[in-house]
matplotlib code that plots the C-alpha trace (Angstrom):
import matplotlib.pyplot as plt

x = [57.6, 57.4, 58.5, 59.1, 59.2, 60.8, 61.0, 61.1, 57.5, 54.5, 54.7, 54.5, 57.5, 58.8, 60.6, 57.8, 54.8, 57.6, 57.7, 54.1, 53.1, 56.2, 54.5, 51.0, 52.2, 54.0, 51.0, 49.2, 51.3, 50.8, 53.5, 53.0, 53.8, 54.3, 55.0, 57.4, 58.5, 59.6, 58.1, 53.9, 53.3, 50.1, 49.7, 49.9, 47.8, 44.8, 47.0, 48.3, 45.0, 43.1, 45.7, 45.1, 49.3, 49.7, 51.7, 53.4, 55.1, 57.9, 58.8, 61.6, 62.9, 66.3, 68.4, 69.6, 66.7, 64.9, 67.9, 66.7, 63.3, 63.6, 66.1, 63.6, 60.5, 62.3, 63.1, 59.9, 58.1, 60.5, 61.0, 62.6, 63.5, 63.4, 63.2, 64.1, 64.4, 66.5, 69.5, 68.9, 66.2, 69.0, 71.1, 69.0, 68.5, 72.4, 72.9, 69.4, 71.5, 74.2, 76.1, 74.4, 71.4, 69.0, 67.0, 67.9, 68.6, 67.8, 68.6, 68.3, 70.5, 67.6, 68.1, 71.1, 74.0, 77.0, 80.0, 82.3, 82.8, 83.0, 79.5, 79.1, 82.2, 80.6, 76.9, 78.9, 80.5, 77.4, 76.4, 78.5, 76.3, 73.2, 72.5, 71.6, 71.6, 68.8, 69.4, 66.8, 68.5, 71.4, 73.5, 73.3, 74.9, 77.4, 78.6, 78.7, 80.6, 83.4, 83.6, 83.4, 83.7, 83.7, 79.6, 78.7, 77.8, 75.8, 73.9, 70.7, 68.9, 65.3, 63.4, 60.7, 57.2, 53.9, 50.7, 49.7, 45.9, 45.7, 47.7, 46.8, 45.9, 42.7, 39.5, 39.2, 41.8, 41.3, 44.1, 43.2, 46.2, 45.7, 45.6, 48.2, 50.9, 50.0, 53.5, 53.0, 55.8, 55.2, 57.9, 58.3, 60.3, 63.6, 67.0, 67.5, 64.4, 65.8, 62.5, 64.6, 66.3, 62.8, 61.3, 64.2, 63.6, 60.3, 61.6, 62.8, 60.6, 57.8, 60.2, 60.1, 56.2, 54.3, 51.0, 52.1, 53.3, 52.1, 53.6, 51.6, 54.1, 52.6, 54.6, 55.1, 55.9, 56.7, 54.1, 53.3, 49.6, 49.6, 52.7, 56.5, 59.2, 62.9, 62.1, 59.9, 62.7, 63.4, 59.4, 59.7, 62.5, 60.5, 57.8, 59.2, 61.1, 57.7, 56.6, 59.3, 59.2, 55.6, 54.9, 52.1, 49.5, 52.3, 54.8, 51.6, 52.5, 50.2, 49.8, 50.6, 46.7, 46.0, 44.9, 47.0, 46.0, 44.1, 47.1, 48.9, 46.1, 45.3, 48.5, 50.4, 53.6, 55.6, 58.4, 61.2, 64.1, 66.0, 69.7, 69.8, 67.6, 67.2, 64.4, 61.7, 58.0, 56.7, 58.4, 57.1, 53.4, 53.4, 54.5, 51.8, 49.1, 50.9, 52.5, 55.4, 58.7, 60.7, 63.4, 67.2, 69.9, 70.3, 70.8, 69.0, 66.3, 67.4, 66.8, 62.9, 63.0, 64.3, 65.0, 63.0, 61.1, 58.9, 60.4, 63.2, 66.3, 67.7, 70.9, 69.6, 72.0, 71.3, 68.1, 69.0, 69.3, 66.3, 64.2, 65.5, 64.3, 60.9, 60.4, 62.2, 58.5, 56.5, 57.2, 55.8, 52.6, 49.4, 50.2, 53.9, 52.1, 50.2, 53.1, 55.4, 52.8, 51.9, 55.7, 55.3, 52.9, 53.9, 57.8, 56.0, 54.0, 57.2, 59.9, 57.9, 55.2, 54.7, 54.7, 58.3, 59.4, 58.0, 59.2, 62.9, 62.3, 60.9, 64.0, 66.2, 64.3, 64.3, 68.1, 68.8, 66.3, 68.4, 70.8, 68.4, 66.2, 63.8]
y = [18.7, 18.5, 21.2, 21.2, 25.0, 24.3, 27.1, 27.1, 27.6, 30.0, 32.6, 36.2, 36.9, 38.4, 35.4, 33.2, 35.4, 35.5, 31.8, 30.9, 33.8, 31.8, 28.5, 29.6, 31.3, 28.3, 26.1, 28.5, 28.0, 24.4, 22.9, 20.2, 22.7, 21.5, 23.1, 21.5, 23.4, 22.2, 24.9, 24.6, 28.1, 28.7, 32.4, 31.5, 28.1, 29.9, 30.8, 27.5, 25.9, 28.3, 27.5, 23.5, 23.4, 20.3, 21.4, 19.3, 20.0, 17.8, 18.1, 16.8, 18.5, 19.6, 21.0, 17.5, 16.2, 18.6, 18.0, 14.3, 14.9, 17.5, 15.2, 12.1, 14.2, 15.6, 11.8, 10.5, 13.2, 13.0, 16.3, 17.4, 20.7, 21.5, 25.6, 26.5, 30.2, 31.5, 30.5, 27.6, 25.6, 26.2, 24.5, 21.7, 21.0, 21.1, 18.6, 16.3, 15.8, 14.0, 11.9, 12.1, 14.3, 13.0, 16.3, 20.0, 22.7, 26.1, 28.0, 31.3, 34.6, 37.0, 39.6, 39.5, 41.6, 42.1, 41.7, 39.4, 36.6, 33.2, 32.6, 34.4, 32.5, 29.0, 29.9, 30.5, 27.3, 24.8, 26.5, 23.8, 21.7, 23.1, 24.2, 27.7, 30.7, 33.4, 36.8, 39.0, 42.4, 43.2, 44.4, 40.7, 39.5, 41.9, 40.9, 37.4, 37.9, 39.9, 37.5, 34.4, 34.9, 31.0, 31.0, 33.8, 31.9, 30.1, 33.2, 35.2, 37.9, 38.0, 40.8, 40.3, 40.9, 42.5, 41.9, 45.1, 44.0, 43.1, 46.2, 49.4, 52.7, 53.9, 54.3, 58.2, 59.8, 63.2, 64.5, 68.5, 70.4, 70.6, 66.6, 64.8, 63.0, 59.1, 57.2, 53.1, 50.8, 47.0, 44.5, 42.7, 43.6, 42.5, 44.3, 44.6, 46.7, 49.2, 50.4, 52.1, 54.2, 55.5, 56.2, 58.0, 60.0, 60.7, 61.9, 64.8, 65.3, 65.8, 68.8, 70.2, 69.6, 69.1, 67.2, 67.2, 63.3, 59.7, 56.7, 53.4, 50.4, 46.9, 43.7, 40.3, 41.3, 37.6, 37.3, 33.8, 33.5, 37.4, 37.1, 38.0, 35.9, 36.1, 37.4, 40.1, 42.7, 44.8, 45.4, 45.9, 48.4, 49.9, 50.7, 51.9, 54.6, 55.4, 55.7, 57.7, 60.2, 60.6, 59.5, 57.0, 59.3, 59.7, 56.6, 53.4, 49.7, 47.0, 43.3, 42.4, 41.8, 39.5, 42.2, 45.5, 46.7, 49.3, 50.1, 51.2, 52.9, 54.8, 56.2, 59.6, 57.8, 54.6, 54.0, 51.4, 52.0, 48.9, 48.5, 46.1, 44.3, 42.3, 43.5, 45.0, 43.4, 46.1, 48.8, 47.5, 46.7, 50.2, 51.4, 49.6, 51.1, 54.7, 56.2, 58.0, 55.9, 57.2, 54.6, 54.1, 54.8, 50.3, 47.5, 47.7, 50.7, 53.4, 51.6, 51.0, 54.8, 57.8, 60.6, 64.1, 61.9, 59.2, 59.3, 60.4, 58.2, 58.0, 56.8, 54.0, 54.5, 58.1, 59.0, 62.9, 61.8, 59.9, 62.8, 65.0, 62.8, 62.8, 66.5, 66.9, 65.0, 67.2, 70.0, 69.2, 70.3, 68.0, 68.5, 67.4, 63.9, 63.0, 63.0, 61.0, 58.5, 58.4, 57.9, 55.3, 53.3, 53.7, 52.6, 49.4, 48.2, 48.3, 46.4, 44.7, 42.5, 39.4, 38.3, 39.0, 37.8, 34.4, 33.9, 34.4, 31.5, 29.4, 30.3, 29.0, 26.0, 24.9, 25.4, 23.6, 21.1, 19.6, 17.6, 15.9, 13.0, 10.5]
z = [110.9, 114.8, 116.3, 120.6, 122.2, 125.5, 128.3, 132.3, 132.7, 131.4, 134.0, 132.9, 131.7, 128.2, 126.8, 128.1, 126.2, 123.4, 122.9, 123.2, 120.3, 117.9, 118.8, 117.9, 114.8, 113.8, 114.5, 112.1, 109.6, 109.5, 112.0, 114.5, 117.6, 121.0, 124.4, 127.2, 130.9, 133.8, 136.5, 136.7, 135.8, 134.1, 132.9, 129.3, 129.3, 127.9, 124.5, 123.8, 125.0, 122.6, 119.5, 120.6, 121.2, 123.6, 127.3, 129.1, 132.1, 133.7, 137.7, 139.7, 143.1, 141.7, 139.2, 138.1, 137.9, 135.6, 133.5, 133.3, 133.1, 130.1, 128.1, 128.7, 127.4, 124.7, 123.8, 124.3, 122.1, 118.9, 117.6, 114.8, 116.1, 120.0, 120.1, 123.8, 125.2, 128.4, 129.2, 131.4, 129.1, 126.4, 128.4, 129.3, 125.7, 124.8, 127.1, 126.5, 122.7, 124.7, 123.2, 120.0, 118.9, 116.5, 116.4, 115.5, 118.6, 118.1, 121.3, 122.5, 123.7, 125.0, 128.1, 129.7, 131.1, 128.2, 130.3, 129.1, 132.1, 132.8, 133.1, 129.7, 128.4, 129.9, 128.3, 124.8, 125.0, 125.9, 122.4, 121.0, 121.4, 119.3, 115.7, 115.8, 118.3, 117.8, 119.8, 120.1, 119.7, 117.1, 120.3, 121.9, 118.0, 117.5, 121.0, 120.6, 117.3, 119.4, 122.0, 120.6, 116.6, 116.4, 117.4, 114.8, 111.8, 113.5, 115.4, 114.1, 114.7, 115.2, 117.2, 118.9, 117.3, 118.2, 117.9, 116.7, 116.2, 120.0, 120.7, 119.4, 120.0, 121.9, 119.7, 121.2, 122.3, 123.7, 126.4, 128.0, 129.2, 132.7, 132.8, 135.0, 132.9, 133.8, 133.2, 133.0, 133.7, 133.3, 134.6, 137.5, 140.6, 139.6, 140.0, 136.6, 135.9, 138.2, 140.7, 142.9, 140.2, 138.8, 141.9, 143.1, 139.7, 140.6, 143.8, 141.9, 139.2, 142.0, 143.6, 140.1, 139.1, 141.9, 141.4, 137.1, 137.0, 138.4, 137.9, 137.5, 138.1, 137.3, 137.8, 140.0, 143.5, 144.7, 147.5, 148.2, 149.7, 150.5, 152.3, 150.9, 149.7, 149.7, 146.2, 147.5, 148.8, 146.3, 146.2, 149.7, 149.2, 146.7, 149.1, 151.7, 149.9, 148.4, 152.0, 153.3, 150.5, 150.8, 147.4, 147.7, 145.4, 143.1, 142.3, 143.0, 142.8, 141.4, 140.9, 137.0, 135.5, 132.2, 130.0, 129.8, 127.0, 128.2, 131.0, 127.7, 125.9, 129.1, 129.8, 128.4, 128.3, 129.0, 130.8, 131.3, 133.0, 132.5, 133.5, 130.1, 127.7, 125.0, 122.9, 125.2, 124.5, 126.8, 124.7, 121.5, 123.0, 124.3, 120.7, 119.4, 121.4, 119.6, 123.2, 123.5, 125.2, 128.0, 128.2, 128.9, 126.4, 126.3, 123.9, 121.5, 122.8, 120.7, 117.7, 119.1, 120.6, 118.7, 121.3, 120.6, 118.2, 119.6, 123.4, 125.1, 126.5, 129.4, 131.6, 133.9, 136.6, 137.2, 138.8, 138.0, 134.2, 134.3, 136.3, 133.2, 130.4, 132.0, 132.3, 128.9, 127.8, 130.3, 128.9, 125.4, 123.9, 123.8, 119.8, 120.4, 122.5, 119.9, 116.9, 119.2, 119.6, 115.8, 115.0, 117.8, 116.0, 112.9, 113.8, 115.5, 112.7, 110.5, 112.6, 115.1, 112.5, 113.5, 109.7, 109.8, 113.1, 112.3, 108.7, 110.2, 112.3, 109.8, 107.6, 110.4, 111.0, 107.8, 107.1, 111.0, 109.8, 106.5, 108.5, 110.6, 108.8, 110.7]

ax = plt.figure().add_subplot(projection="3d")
ax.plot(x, y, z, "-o")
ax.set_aspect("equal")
plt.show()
């Protein structure tokens, strides 16, 4: 069976690293895997080219046009089932299908706001057009099944997974007392990972415990060439509070690198204060490498993070709450560290196995797959 993963591109992003780690699963399990965007991002070539999963990447200078482009490769290459993740490769594929589909559609509900609008209400309905919906938290489902009940036997759920051989815990770990608490955040400078609520928290924890916390912040800031972009403002923002408050040795910023492993293994805890998610990879990688979680009270979080016992949570939208949750963690014992980031572990090797995650998909390709024969 020939099975097409189509995204935007293979820039850094969860749903991108997401869809690449399904595709070389699948291809492990015997499928005929291929990879199609339409932006020429290359920060997960190196996976697909190591599985041997063919990439192809379409261009045109418009919106229109990619929609073209997408439905002609999609044409030319024959699958039997076309996987695509975000909202607008979805899209593209619903309407590639037009007038008449001769392949199976599995599409994908991943991060996004829950408000119930006419962008949601327009997204729902191009779901017509395709064979299955996967979400990737239980609180994207139930929402869909409130809002439009006609989509929900058609939806599934299926978390994200882990590699929790890549992504474990340090060989030797041996934290003193009188060491600084190192936070880590990994995401890129985007409104809804909510910078300028965490280092407004930060703000107040140092009032409280001077020289006790850092923050570490990793992600795409949007520079072109060195220089900024339109994109770049909320980094901008982000710095310049960080200058005015005098918090440069405290709250630092930092290109995204290829390997964070040892960002997570290195750090006392990690943090994401996210104004919504799907299902974080960050949170589960961090998991995986046994830290304890400071993240906000979202989606599907709590079910990843059980506050007093593997992390605290957090409202996003108040820096005073968020401040709280991370000297509620301060105040711990190096004894009380180590337990949250055994629980940690242990609570990512049981929901977030990769053996799991991919067996789901299979499942739904094979059931999508039935009505389709070539």
């Amino acid at each position: 069976m020939k099975i097409l993963c189509l995204t935007d591109s293979l820039n850094s992003g969860g749903a991108q690293r997401q869809l690449c780690m399904l595709a070389v699963l699948l291809k492990e399990r015997g499928y005929d895997v291929e990879f199609l965007t339409y932006y020429n991002y290359d920060f997960y070539r190196s996976v697909l080219d190591k599985a041997n999963i063919p990439h192809t990447t379409v261009t045109a200078s418009n919106k229109p046009g990619r929609i073209v482009a997408v439905r002609k490769a999609i044409r030319h290459q024959k699958p039997d089932v076309v996987i695509a993740y975000q909202e607008t490769p979805s899209l593209f594929a619903e309407l590639a299908g037009l007038p008449k589909r001769d392949f199976a559609l599995i599409v994908s509900e991943r991060s996004f706001n829950l408000r119930e609008n006419f962008a949601t209400k327009r997204r729902f309905f191009f779901h017509r057009l395709s064979d299955a919906v996967v979400c990737n938290s239980f609180t994207q489902t139930k929402f869909i099944a409130k809002t439009s009940p006609w989509l929900a036997k058609r939806t599934a759920t299926i978390i994200n997974c882990v590699d929790i051989y890549k992504f474990k815990p340090a060989d030797v770990q041996t934290p003193a007392d009188n060491e600084p608490i190192s936070i880590l955040v990994i995401g890129n400078f985007r409104p809804e990972k909510n910078p300028l609520a965490l280092v407004e928290a930060i703000r107040i924890v140092a009032r409280n415990l001077p020289q006790k916390v850092t923050v570490d912040w990793y992600g795409n800031n949007w520079f072109k060439n060195g220089s900024p972009t339109k994109d770049s403002e909320l980094y901008l923002r982000v710095q310049k509070f960080i200058k005015d408050n005098k918090l440069d040795d405290v709250f630092r910023l930092h290109d995204f690198v290829s390997d964070i492993t040892p960002l997570y293994q290195s750090a006392t805890a990690f943090c994401l204060p996210s104004l919504y998610e799907g299902c974080s990879n960050v949170i589960g990688e961090a998991m995986a490498c046994g830290k304890p979680i400071l993240a906000s009270n979202v989606s599907d979080n709590p079910r990843l993070v059980k506050d007093g016992e593997n992390g605290f949570l957090f409202n996003p939208a108040n820096p005073q709450d968020i401040a709280n949750a991370i000297i509620r963690f301060a105040a711990l014992s190096i004894e009380q560290r180590i337990q949250f980031g055994l629980y940690s572990r242990a609570r990512a090797e049981h929901l977030l196995s990769s053996d799991v995650f991919v067996q789901k998909y299979i499942d739904v390709i094979t059931s999508v797959a039935k009505g389709y024969h070539k």
